[in-house]
PDB file as gemmi writes it, atoms N, CA and C in Angstrom:
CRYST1    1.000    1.000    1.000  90.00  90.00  90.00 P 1                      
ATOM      1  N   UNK A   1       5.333  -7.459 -18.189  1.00  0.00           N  
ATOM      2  CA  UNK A   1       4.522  -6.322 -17.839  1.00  0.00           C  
ATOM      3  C   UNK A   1       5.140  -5.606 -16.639  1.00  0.00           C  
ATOM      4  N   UNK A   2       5.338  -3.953 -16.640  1.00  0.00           N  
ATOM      5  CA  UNK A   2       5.387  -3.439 -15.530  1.00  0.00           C  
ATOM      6  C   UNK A   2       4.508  -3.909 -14.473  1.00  0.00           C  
ATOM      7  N   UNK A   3       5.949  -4.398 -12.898  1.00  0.00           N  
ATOM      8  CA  UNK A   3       4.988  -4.802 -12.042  1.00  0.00           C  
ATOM      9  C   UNK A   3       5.216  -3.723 -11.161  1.00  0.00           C  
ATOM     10  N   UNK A   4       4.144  -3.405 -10.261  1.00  0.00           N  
ATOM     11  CA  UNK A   4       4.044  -1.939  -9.134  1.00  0.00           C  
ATOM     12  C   UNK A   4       4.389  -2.510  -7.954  1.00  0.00           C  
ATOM     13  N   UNK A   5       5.199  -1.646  -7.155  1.00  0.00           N  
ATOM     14  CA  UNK A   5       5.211  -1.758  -5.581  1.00  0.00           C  
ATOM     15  C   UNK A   5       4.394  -1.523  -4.844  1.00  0.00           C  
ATOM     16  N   UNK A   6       4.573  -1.977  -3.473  1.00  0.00           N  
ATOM     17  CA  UNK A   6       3.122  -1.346  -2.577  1.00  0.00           C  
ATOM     18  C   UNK A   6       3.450  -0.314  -2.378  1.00  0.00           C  
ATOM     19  N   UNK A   7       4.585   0.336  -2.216  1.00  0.00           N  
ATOM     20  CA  UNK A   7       4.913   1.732  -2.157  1.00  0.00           C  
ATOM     21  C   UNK A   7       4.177   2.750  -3.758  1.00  0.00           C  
ATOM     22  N   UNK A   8       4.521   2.162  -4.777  1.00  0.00           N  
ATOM     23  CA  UNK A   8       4.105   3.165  -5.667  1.00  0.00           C  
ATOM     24  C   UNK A   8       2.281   3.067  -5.686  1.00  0.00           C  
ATOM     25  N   UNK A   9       2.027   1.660  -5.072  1.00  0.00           N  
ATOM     26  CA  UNK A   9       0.627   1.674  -5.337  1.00  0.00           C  
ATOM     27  C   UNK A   9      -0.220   2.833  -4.494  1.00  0.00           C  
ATOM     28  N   UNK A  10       0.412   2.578  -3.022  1.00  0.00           N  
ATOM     29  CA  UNK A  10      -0.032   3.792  -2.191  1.00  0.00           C  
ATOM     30  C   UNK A  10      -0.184   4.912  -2.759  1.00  0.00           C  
ATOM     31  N   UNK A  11       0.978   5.256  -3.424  1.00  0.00           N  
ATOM     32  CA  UNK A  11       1.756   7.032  -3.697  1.00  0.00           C  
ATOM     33  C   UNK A  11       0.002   7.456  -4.597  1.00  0.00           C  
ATOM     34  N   UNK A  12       0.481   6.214  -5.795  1.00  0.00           N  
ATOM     35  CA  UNK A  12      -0.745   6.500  -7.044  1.00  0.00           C  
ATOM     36  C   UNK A  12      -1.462   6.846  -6.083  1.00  0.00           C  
ATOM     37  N   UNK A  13      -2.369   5.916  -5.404  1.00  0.00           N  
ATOM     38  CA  UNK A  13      -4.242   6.113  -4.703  1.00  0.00           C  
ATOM     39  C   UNK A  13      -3.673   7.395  -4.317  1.00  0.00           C  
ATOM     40  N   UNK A  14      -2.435   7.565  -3.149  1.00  0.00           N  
ATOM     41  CA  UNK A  14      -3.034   8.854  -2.852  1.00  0.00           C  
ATOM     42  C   UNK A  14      -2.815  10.017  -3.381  1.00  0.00           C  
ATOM     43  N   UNK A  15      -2.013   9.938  -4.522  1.00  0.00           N  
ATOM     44  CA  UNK A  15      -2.064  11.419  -5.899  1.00  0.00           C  
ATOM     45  C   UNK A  15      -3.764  11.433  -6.552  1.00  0.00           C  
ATOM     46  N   UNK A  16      -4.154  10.054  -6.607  1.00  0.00           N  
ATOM     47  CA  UNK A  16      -5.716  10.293  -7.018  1.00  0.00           C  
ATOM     48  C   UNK A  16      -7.150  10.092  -6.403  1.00  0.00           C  
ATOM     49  N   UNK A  17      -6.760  10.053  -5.462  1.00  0.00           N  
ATOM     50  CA  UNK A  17      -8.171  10.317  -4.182  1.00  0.00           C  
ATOM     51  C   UNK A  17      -8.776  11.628  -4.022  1.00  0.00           C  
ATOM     52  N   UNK A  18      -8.604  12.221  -4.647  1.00  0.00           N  
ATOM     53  CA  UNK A  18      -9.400  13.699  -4.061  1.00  0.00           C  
ATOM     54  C   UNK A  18     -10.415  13.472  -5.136  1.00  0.00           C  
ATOM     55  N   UNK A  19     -11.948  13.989  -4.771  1.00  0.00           N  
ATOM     56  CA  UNK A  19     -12.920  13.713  -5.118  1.00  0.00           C  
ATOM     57  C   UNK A  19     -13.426  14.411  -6.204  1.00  0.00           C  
ATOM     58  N   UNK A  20     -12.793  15.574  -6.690  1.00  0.00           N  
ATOM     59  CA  UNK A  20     -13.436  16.398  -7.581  1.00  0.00           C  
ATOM     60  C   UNK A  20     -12.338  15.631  -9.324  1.00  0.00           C  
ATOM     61  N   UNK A  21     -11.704  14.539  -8.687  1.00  0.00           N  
ATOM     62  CA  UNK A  21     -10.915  14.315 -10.017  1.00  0.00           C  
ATOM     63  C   UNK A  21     -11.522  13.315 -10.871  1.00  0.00           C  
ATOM     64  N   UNK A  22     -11.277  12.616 -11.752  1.00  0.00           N  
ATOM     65  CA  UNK A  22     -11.963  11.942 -12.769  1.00  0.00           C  
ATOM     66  C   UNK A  22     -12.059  10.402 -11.910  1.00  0.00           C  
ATOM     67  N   UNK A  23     -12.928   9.615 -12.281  1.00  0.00           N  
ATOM     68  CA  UNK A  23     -12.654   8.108 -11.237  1.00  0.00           C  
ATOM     69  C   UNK A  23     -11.724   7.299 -11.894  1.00  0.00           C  
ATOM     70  N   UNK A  24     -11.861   7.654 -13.337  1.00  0.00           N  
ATOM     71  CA  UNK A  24     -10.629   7.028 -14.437  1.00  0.00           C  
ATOM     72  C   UNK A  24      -9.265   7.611 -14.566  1.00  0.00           C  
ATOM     73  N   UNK A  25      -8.962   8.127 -13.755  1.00  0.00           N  
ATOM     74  CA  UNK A  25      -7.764   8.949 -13.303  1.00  0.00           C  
ATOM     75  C   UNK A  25      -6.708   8.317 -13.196  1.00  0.00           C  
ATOM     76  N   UNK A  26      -5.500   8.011 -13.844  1.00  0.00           N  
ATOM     77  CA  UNK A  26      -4.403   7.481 -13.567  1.00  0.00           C  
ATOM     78  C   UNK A  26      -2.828   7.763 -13.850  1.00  0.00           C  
ATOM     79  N   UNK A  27      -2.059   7.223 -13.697  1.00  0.00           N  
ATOM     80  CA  UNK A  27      -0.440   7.776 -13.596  1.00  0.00           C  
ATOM     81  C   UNK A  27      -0.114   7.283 -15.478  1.00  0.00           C  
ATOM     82  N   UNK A  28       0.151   8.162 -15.818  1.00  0.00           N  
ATOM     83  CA  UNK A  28       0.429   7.794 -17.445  1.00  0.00           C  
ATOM     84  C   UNK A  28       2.174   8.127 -17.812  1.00  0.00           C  
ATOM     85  N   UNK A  29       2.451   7.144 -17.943  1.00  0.00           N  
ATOM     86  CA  UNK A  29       3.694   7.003 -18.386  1.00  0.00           C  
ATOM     87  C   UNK A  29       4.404   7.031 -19.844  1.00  0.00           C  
ATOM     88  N   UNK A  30       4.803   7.730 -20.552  1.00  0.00           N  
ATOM     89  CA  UNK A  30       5.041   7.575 -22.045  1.00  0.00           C  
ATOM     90  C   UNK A  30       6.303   8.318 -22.253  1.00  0.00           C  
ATOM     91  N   UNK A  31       6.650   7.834 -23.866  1.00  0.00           N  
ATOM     92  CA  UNK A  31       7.904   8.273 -24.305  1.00  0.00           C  
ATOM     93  C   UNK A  31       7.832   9.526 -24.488  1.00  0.00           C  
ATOM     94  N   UNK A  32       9.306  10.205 -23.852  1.00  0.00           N  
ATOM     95  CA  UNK A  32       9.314  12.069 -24.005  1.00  0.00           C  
ATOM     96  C   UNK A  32      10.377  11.990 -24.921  1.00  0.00           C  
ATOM     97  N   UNK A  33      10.788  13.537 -25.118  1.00  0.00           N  
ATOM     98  CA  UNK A  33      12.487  13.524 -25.992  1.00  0.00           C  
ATOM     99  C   UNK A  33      13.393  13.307 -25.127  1.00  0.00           C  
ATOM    100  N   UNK A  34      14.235  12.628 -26.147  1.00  0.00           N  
ATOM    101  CA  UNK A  34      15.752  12.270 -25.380  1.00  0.00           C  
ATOM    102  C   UNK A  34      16.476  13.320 -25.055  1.00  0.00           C  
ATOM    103  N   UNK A  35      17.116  13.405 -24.294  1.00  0.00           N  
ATOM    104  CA  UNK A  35      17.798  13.874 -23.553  1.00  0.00           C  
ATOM    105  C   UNK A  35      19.396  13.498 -23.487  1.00  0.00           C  
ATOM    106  N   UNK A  36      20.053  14.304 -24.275  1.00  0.00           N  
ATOM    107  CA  UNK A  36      21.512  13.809 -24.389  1.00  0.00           C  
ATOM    108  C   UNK A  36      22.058  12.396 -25.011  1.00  0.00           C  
ATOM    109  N   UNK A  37      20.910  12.121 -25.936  1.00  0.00           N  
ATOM    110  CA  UNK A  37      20.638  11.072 -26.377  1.00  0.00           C  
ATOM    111  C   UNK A  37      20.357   9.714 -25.927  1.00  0.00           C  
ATOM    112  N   UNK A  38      20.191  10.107 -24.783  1.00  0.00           N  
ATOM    113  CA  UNK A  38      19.309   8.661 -23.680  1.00  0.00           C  
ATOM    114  C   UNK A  38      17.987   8.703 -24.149  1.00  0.00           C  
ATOM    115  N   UNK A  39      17.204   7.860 -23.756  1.00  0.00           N  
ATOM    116  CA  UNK A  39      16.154   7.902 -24.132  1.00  0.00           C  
ATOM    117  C   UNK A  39      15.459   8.274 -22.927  1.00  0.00           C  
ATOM    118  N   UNK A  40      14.141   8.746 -22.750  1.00  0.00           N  
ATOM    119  CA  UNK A  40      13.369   9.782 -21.362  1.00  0.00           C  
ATOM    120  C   UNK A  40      11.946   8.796 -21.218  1.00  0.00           C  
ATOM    121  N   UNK A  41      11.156   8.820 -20.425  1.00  0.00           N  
ATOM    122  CA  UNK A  41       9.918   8.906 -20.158  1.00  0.00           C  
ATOM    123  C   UNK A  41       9.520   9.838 -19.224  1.00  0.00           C  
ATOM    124  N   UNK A  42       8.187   9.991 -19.160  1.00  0.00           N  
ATOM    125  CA  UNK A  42       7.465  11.368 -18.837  1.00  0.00           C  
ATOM    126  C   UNK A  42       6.303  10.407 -17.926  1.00  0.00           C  
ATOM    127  N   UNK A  43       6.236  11.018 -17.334  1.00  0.00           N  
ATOM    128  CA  UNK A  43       5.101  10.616 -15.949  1.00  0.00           C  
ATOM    129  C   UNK A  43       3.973  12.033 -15.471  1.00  0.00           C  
ATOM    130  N   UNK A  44       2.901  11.453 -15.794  1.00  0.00           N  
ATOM    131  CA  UNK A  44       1.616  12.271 -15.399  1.00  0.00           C  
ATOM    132  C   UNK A  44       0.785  12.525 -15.378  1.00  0.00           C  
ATOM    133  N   UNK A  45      -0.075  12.591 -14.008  1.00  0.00           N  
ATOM    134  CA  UNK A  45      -1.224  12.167 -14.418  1.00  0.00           C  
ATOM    135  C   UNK A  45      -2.246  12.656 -15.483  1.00  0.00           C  
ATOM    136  N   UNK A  46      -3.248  11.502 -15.580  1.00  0.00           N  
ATOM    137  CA  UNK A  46      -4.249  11.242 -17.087  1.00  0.00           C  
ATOM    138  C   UNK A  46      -5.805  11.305 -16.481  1.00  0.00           C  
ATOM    139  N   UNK A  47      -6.272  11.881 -17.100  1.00  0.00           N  
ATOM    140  CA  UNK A  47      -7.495  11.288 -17.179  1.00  0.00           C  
ATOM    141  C   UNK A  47      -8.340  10.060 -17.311  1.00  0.00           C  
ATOM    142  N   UNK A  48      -7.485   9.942 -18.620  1.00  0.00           N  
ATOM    143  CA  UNK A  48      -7.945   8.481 -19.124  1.00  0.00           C  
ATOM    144  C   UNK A  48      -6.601   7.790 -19.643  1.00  0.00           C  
ATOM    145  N   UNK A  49      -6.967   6.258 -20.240  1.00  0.00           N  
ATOM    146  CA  UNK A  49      -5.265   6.178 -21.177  1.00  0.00           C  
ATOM    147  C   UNK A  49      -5.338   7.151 -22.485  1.00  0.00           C  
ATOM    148  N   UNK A  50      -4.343   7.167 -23.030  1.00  0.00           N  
ATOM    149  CA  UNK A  50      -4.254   7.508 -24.327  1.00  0.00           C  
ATOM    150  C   UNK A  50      -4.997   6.348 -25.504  1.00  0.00           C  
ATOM    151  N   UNK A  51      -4.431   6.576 -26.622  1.00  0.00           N  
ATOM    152  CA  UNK A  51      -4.679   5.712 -27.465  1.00  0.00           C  
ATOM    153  C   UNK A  51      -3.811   4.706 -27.611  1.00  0.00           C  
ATOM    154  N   UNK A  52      -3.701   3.580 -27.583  1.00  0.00           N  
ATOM    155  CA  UNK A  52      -2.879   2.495 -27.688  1.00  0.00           C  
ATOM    156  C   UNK A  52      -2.403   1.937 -26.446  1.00  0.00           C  
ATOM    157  N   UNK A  53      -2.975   2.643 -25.402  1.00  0.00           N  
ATOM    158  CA  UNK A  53      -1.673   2.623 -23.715  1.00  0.00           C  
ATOM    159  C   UNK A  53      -2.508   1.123 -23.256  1.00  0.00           C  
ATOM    160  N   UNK A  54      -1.722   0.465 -22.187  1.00  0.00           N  
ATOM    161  CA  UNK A  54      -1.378  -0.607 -21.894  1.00  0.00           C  
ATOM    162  C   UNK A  54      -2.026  -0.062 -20.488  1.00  0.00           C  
ATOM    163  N   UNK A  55      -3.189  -0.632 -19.692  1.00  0.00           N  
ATOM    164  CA  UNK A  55      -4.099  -0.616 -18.464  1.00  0.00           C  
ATOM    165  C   UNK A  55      -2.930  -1.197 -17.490  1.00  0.00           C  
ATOM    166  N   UNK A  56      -2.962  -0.872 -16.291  1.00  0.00           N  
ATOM    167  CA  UNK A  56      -2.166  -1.789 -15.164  1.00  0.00           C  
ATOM    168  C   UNK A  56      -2.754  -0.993 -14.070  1.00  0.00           C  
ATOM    169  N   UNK A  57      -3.786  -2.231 -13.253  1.00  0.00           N  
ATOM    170  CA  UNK A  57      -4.290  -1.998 -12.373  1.00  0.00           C  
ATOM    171  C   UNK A  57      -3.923  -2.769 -10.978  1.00  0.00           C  
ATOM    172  N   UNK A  58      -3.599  -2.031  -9.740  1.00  0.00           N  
ATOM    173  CA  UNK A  58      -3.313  -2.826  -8.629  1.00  0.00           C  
ATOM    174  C   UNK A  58      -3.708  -2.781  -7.598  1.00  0.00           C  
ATOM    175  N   UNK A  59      -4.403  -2.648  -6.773  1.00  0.00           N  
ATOM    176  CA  UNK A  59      -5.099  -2.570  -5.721  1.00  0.00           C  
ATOM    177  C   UNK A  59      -5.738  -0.954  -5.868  1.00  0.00           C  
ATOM    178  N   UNK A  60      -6.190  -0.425  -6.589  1.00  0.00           N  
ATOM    179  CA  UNK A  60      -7.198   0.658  -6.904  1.00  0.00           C  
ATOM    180  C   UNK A  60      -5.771   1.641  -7.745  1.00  0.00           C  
ATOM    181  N   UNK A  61      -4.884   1.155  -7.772  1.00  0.00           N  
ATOM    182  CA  UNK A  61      -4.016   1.966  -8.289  1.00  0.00           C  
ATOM    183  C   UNK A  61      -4.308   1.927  -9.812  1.00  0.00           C  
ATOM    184  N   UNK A  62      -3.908   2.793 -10.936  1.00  0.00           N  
ATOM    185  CA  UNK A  62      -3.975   2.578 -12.224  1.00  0.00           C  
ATOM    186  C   UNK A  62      -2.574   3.558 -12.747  1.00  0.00           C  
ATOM    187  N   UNK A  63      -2.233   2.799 -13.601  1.00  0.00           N  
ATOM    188  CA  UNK A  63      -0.880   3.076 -14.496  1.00  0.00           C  
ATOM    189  C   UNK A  63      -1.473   2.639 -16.061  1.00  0.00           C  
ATOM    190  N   UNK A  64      -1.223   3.921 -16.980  1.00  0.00           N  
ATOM    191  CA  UNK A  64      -1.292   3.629 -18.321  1.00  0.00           C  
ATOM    192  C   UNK A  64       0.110   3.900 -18.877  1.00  0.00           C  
ATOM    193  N   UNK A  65       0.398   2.940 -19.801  1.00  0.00           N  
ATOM    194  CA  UNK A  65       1.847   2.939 -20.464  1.00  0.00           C  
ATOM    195  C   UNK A  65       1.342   2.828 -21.810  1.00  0.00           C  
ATOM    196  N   UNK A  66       2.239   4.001 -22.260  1.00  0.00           N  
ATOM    197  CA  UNK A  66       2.206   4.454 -24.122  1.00  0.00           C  
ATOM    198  C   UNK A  66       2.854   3.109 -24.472  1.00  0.00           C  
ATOM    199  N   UNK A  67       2.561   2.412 -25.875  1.00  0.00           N  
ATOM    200  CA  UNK A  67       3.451   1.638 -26.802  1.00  0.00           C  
ATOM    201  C   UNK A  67       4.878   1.785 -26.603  1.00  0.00           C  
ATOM    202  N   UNK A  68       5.490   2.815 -26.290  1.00  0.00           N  
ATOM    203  CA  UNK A  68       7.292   2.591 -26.486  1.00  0.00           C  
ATOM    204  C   UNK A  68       7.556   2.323 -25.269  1.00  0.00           C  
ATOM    205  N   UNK A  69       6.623   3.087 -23.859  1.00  0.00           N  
ATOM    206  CA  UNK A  69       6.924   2.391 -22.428  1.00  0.00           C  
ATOM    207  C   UNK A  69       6.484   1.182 -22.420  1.00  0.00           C  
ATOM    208  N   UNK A  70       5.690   0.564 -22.787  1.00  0.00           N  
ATOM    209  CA  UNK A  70       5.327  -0.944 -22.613  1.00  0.00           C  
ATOM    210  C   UNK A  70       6.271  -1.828 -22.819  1.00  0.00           C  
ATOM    211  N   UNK A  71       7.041  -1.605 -23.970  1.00  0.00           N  
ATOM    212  CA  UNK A  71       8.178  -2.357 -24.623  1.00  0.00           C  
ATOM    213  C   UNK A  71       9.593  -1.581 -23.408  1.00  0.00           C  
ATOM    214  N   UNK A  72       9.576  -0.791 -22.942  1.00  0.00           N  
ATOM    215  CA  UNK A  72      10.917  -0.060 -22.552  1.00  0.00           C  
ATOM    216  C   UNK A  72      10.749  -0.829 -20.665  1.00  0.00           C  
ATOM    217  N   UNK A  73       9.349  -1.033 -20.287  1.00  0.00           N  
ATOM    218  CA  UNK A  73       9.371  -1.309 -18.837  1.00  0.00           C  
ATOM    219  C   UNK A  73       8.757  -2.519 -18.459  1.00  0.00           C  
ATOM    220  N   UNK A  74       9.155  -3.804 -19.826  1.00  0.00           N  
ATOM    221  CA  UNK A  74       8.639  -5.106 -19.798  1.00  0.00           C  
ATOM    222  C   UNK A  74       9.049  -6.047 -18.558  1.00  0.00           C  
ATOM    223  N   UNK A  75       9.927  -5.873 -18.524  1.00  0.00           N  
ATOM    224  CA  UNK A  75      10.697  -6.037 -17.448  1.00  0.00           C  
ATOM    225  C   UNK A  75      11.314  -5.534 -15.776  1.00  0.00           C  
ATOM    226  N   UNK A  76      10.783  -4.841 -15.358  1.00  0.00           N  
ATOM    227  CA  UNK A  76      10.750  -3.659 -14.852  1.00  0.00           C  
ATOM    228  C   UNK A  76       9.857  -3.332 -13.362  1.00  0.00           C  
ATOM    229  N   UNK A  77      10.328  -2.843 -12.449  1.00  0.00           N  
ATOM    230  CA  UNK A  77       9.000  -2.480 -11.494  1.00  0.00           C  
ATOM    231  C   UNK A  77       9.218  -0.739 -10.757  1.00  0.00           C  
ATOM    232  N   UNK A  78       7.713  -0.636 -10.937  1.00  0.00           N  
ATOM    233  CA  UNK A  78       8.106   1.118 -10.833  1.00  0.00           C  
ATOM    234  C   UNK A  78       7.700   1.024  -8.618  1.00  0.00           C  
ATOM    235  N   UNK A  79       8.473   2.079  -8.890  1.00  0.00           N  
ATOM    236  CA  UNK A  79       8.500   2.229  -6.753  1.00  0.00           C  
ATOM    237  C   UNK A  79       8.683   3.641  -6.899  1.00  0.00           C  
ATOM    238  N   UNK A  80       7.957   4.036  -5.770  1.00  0.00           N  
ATOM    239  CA  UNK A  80       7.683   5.439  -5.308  1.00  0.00           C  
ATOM    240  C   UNK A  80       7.982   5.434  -4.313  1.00  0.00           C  
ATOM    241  N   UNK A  81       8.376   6.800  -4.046  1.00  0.00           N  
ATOM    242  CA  UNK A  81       8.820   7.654  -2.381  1.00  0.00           C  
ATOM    243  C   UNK A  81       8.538   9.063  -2.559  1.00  0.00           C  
ATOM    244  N   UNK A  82       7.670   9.279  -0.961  1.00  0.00           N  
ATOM    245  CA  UNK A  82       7.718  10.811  -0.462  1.00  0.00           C  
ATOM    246  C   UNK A  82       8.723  10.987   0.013  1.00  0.00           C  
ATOM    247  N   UNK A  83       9.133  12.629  -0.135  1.00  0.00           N  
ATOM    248  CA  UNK A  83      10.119  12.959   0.827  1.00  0.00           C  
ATOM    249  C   UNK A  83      10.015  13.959   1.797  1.00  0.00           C  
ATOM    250  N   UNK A  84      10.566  14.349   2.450  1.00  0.00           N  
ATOM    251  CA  UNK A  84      10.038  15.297   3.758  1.00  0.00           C  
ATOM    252  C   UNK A  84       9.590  16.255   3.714  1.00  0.00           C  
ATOM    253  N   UNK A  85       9.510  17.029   2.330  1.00  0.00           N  
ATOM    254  CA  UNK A  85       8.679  17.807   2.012  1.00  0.00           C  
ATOM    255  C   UNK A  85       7.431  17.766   1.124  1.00  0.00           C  
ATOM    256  N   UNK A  86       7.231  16.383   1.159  1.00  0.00           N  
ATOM    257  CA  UNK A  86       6.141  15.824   0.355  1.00  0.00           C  
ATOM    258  C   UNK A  86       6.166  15.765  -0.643  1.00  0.00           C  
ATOM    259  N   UNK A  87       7.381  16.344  -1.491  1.00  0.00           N  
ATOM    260  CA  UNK A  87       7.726  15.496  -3.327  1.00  0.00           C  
ATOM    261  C   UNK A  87       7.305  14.252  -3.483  1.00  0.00           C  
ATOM    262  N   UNK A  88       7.062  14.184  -4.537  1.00  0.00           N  
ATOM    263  CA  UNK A  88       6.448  12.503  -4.577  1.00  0.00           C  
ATOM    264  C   UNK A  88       7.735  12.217  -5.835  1.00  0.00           C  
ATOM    265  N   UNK A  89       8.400  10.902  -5.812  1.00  0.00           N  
ATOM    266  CA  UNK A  89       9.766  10.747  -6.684  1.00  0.00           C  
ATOM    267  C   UNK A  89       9.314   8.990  -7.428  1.00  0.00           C  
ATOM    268  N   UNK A  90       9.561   8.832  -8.589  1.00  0.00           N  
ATOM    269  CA  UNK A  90       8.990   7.960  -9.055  1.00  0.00           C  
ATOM    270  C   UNK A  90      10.505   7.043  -9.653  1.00  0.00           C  
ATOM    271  N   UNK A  91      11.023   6.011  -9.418  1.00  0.00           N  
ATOM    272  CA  UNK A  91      12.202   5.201  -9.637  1.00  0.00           C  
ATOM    273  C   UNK A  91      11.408   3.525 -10.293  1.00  0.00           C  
ATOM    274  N   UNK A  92      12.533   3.493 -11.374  1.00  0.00           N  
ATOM    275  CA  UNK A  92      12.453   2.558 -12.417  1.00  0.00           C  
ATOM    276  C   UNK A  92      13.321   1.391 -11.867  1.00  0.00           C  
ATOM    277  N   UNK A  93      12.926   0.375 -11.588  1.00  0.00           N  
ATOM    278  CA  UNK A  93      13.963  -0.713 -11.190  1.00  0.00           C  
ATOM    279  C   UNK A  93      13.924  -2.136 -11.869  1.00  0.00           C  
ATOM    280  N   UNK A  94      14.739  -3.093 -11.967  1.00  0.00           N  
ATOM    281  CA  UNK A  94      14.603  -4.008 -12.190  1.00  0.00           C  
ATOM    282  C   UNK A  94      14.600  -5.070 -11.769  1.00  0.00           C  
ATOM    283  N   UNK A  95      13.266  -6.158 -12.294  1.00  0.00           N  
ATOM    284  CA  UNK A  95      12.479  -7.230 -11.113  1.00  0.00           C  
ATOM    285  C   UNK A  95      13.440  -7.903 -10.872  1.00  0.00           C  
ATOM    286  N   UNK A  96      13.358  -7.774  -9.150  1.00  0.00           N  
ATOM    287  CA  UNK A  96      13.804  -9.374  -8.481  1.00  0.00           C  
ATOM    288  C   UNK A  96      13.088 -10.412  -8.126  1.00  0.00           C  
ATOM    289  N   UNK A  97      14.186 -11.461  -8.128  1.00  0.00           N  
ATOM    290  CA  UNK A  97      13.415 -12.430  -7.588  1.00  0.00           C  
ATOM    291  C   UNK A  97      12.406 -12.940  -9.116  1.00  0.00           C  
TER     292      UNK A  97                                                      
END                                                                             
């Protein structure tokens, strides 16, 4: 199972703390088109999951993963960073340790 950083867990809560948004609100991750024949995922936020998506909850954080990300980030831990202009940047890594 995708495991989360405390960094991406932060990022999530604070992309979904503002009060007028859904409480089931979360970072949804799923398969996009390839791209030069790599394969892509797409990140953004959801309302809810989709149909079939895979729950991952971590300290108030929530991540839904489509069927082809579940299988593509089994292995895997997602980490986030702001940058000085407040982009929020989302990086795919693989578990240590």
């Amino acid at each position: 199972m995708l495991a989360l950083t405390a960094n991406a867990v932060s990022v999530i809560r604070s992309l979904v703390e503002e009060p007028e948004l859904p409480r089931a609100i979360g970072l949804r991750i799923a398969a996009a088109a390839p791209t030069n024949g790599a394969s892509a995922l797409s990140v953004e936020l959801a309302a809810r999951p989709g149909p079939g998506d895979q729950v991952i909850e971590a300290e108030g954080a929530r991540v839904f993963l489509d069927p082809t990300a579940v299988a593509a980030l089994e292995d895997k831990a997602l980490d986030a960073h702001v940058g000085n202009q407040g982009q929020v940047s989302f990086e795919i890594r693989d578990r240590s340790g």
